[in-house]
C-alpha positions in Angstrom: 31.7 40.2 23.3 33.4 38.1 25.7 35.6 35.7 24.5 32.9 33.0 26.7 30.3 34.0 25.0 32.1 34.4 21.6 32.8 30.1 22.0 29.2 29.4 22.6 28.0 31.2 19.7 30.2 29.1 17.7 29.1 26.1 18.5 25.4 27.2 18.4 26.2 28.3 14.6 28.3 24.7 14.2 24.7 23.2 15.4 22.8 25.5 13.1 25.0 24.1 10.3 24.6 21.1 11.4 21.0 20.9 11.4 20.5 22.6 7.8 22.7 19.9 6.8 20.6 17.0 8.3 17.4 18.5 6.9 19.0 18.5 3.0 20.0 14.9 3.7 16.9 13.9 4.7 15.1 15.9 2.0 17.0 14.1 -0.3 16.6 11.2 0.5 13.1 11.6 0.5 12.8 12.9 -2.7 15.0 9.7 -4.2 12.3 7.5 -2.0 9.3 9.5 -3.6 10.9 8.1 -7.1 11.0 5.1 -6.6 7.6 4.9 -4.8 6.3 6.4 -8.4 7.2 2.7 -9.7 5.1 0.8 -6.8 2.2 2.3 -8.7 1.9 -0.3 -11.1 2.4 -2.9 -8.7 -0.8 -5.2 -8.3 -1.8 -7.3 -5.3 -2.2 -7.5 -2.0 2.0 -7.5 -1.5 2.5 -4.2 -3.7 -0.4 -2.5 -1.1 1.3 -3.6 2.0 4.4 -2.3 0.5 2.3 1.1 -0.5 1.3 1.6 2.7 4.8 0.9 4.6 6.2 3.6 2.3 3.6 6.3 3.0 4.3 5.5 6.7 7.5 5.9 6.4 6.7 9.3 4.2 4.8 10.2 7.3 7.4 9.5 9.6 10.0 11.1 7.9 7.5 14.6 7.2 7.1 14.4 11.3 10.4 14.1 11.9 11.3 17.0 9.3 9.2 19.3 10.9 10.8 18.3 14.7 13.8 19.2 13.5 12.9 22.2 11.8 11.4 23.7 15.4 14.4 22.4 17.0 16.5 24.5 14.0 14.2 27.6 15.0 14.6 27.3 18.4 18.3 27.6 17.9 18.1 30.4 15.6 15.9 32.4 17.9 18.3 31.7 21.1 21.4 32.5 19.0 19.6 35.9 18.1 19.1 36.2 22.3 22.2 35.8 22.9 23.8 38.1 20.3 21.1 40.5 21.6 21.8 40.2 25.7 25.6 40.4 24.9 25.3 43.3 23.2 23.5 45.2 26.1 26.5 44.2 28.1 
């Protein structure tokens, strides 16, 4: 492998990391989120279901954006795998 090449698969793999590290952040803090949502459930009134449904929004946007960056992760994997691949017919 050139020594080019070598340096861009780093930071492709430092991005990778990167990424996986992101997506455990965000799971987390979801799952804290999803806990404390547990206690709007005995909530009553028409405050505690505004408050319900800002939460699952957010639980939607936050499932959206976990999947983005999930594709974006895979996208990276798959072009690190291409690259290993072309510099090895090199």
């Amino acid at each position: 492998m050139s020594q080019e090449i070598l340096l861009e698969l780093d930071d492709l793999l430092q991005a990778e990391r990167e990424l996986s590290g992101l997506l455990a952040a965000i799971q987390a803090d979801e799952r804290e989120a999803r806990v404390l949502y547990a206690c709007l459930q005995d909530w009553k009134g028409q405050s505690a279901n505004v408050l319900r449904e800002q939460v699952e929004a957010f639980f939607m946007e936050t499932a959206r954006r976990i999947r983005e960056i999930e594709e974006q992760k895979n996208a990276l994997i798959q072009y690190v795998h291409y690259m290993k691949q072309v510099d090895g017919a090199s």
